[in-house]
C-alpha positions in Angstrom: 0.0 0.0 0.0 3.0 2.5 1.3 4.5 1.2 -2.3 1.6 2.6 -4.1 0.6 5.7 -2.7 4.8 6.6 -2.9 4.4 5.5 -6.9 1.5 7.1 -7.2 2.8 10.7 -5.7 5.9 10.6 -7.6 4.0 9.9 -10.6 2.0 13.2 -9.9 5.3 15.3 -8.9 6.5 13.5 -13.1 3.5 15.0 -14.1 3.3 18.5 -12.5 7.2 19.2 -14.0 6.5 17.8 -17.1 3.4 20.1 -17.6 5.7 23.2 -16.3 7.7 22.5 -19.3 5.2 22.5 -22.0 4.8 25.4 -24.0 1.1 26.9 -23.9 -0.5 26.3 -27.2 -2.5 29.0 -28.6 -6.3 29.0 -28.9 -7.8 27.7 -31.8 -8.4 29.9 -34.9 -11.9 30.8 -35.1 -13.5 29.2 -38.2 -15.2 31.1 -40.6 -17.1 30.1 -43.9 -17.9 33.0 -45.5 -21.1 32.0 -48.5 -20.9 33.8 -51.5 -22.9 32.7 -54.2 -23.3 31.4 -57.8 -20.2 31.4 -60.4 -20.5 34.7 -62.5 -22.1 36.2 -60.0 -20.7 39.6 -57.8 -21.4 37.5 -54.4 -18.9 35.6 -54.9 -16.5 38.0 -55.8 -16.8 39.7 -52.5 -16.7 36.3 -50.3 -13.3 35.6 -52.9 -12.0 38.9 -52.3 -12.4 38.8 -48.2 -10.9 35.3 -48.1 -7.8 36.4 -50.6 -6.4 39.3 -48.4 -3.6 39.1 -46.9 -4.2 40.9 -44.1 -7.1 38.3 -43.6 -5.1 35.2 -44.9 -2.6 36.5 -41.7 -4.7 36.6 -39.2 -3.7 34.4 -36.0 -7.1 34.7 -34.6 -8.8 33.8 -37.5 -9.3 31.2 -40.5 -11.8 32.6 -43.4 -12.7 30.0 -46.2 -15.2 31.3 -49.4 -17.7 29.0 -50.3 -19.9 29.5 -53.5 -23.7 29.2 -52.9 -27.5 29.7 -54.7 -27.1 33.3 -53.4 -29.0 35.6 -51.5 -31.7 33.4 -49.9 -29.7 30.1 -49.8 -27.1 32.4 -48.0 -30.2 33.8 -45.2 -30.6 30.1 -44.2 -27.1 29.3 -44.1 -25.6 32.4 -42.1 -29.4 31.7 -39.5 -28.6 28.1 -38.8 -24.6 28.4 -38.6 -23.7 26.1 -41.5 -21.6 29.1 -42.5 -20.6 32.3 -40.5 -20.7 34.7 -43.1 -22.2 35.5 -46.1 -24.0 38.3 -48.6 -27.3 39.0 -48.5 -29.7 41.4 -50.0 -31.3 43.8 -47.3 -35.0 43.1 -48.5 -34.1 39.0 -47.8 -33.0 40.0 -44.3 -35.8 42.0 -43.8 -38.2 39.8 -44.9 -36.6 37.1 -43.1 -35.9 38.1 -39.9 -40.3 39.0 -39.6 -41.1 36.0 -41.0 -42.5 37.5 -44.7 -40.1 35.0 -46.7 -42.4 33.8 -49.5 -44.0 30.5 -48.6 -41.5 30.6 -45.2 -42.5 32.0 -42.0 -39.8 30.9 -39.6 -37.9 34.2 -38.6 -34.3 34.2 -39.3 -33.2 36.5 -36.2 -29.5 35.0 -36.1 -28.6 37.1 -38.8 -26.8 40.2 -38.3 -25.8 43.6 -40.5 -22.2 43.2 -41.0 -21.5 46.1 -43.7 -23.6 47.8 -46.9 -21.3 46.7 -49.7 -23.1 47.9 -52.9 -26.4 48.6 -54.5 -27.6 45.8 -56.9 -30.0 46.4 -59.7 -32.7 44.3 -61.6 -31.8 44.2 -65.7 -34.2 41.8 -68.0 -32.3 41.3 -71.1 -34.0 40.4 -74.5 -32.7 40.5 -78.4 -32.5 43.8 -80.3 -36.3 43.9 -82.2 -37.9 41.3 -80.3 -41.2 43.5 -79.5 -40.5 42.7 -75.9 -40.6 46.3 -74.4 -41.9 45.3 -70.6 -42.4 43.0 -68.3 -46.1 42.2 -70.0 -44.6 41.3 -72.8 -43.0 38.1 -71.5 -46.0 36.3 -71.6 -45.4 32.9 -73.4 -42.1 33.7 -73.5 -38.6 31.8 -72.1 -36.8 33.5 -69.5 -34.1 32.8 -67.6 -34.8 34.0 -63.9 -31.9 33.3 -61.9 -30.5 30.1 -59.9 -33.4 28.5 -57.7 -32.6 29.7 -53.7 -30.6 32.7 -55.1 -31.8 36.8 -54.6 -32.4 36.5 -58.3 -34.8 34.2 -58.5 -36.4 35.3 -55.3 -37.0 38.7 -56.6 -37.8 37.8 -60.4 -40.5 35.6 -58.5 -41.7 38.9 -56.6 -41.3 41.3 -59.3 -43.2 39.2 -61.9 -45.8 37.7 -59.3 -46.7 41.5 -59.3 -46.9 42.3 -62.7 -48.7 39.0 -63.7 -46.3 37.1 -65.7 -45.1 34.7 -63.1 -46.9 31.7 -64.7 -47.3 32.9 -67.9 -43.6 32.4 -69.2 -41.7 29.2 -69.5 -39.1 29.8 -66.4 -35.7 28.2 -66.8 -34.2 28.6 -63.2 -30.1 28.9 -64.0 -27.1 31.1 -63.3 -26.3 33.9 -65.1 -23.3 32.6 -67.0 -25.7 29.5 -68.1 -28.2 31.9 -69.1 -26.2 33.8 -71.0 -24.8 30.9 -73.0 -28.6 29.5 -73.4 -29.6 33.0 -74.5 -26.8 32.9 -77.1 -27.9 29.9 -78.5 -31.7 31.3 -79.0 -32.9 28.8 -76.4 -34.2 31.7 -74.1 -36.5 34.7 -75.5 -34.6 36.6 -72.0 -32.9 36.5 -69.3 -33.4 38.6 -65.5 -30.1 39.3 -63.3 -29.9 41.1 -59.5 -26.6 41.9 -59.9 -24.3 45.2 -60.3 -23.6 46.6 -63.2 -21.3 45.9 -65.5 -22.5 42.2 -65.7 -20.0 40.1 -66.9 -23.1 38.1 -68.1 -25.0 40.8 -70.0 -21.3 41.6 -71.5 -21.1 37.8 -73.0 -24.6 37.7 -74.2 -23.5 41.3 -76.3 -21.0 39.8 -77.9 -22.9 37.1 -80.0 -26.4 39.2 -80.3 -27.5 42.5 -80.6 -29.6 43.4 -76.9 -31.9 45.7 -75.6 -32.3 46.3 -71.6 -36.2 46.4 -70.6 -37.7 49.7 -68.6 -38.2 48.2 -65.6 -38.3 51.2 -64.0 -41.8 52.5 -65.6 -42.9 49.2 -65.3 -42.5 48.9 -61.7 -43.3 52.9 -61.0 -46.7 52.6 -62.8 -47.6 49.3 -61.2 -47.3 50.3 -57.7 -44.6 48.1 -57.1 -42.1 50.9 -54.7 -45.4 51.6 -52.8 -45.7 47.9 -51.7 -41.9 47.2 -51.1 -40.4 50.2 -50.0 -36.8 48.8 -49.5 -36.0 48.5 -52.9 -34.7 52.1 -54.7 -35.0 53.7 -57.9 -31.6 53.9 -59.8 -30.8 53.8 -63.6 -28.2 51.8 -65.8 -26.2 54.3 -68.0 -26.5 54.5 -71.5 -23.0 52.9 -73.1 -22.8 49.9 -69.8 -23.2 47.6 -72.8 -22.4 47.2 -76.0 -25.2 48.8 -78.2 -27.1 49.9 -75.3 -26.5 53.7 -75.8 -29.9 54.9 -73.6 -30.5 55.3 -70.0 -32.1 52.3 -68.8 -35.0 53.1 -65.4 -34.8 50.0 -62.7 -34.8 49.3 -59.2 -32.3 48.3 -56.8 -31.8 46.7 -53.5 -28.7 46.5 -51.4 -26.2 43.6 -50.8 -25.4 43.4 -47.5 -22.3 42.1 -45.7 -24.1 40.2 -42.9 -22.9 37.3 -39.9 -24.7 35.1 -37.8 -25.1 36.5 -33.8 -22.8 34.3 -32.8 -19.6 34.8 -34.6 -17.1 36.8 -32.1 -17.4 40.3 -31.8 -13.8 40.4 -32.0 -13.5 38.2 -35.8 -16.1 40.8 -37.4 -14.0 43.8 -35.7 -10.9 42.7 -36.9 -12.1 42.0 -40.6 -14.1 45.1 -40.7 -10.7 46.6 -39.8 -8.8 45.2 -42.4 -11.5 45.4 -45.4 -12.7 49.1 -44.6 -9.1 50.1 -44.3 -7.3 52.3 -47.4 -5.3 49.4 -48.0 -8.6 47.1 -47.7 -10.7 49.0 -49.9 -8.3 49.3 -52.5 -8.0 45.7 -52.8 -11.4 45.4 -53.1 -11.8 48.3 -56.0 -9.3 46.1 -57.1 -11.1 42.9 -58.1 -14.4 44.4 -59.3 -15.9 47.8 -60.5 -18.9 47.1 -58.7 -17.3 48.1 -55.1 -16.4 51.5 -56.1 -18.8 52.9 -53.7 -17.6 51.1 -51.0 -16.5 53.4 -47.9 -16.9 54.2 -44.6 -19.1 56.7 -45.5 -21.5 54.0 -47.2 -21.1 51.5 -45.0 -23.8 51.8 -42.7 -26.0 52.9 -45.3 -29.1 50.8 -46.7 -29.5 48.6 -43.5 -33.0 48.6 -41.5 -32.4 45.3 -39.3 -30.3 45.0 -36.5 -26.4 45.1 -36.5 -23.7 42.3 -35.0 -21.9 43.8 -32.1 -18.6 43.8 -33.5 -19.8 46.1 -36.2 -21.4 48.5 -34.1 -18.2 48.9 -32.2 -15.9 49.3 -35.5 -19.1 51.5 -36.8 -19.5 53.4 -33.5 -15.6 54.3 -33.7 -15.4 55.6 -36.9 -18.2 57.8 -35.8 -20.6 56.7 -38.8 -23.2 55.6 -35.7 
């Protein structure tokens, strides 16, 4: 017994020293998946962008990872239920979400959190130069491409043309944008709907083998009522000369993409990555990989967002006095 309890404390004492000498290890990195969206498509240039800085790449706090996605909807559902940390979404979806409005979905999506405004994205319906298509009436019996099923494209074609009365009149072909240009180019779609910034490199490919026309959506959705019933999304124009032979001013409507995290990511992760992307250095990087975030600033950031924010922002927000 003596023998034992002897073994046992100097076993103990061999334990103690030997834990003295090992180094302390560092606390995990804290994952991030950060869901972007469709190939093609501007979401997925931002998640891209984020992951590929180096300031980000650096980080000994953090490890960010892009991850391509259906888009905006897909990426409300993802960011809520923590299958990825990160993601873009467009303010209507997490307004809509987070009250429970989602079409056909009334589960409220409350774990989502305003990260950053990142740019304004506008609704474009593409059809062929002489086609007699001049608005969204004139889709009837038509084939249009409306987006990827799950993405803010679809989800808005589906709200837009729901309103006008055309949703089950046309012959929908649910694809990317890159698909549907392709499919437009080989005359298997009469049009084709993106929610994306402008320039699209889409609507750029689809110029090259046909001669296009952009729709009015603008009128369409001014004279319909369409702002009155869904104030969140804003009147903009595409400027004449964005594409090749479209040399008019183009009326749409626009809604904003939104940076956005789930509640519980660390305040810390979304300070320090707000602190490297809204940076000089930051936002030059990201001017750098598409036109589309030439607006993006510290002036803009907190612009467009009417749902509640993630704590780290409102401290990186709150010091750079834009709250």
């Amino acid at each position: 017994m003596t023998v034992t309890r002897r073994s046992l404390l100097l076993a103990g004492s061999a334990l103690l020293a030997a834990s003295m000498l090992t180094p302390i290890t560092a606390s995990a990195k804290e994952r991030v998946v950060f869901s972007g969206g469709p190939a093609g498509g501007t979401f997925q240039v931002v998640a891209n962008a984020v992951q590929v800085y180096d300031p980000i790449k650096q980080s000994k706090n953090m490890r960010v990872r892009a991850q391509s996605s259906a888009g905006s909807v897909e990426n409300l559902r993802k960011v809520n239920s923590g299958k990825a940390q990160m993601g873009v979404v467009y303010s209507g979806h997490v307004f809509l979400g987070r009250n429970g409005q989602m079409k056909n979905d009334t589960r409220k999506y409350e774990d989502v959190m305003a990260v950053a405004w990142l740019y304004g994205a506008p609704a474009q319906l593409v059809v062929r130069k002489g086609s007699g298509i001049k608005s969204t009436k004139d889709l009837v019996g038509k084939k249009v491409g409306v987006g990827n099923a799950g993405s803010g494209a679809f989800a808005n074609c589906e709200l837009f043309f729901t309103h006008m009365g055309v949703w089950d009149k046309i012959e929908r072909n649910a694809m990317g944008y890159n698909d549907a240009a392709q499919a437009f180019g080989n005359n298997q779609l009469d049009a084709f709907w993106l929610f994306t910034a402008f320039p699209s490199g889409a609507v750029i490919m689809a110029a090259q083998t046909n001669d296009i026309e952009l729709i009015d959506l603008g009128k369409d959705a001014q004279d319909s009522g369409f702002f009155d019933k869904y104030p969140y999304f804003g009147q903009l124009s595409v400027p004449p000369g964005t594409y090749k032979g479209v040399d008019y001013e183009t009326p749409s409507f626009q809604d904003s993409a939104l940076w956005v995290a789930n509640s519980k990511v660390s305040e810390d992760t979304v300070y320090e990555m707000l602190s490297a992307i809204y940076s000089d250095e930051g936002l030059a990087h990201m001017k750098a990989q598409k036109k589309t975030f030439k607006n993006m600033s510290l002036d803009t950031g907190t612009q467009g967002v009417v749902t509640p924010w993630h704590p780290g922002a409102v401290k990186f927000w709150k010091e750079k006095g834009m709250m």
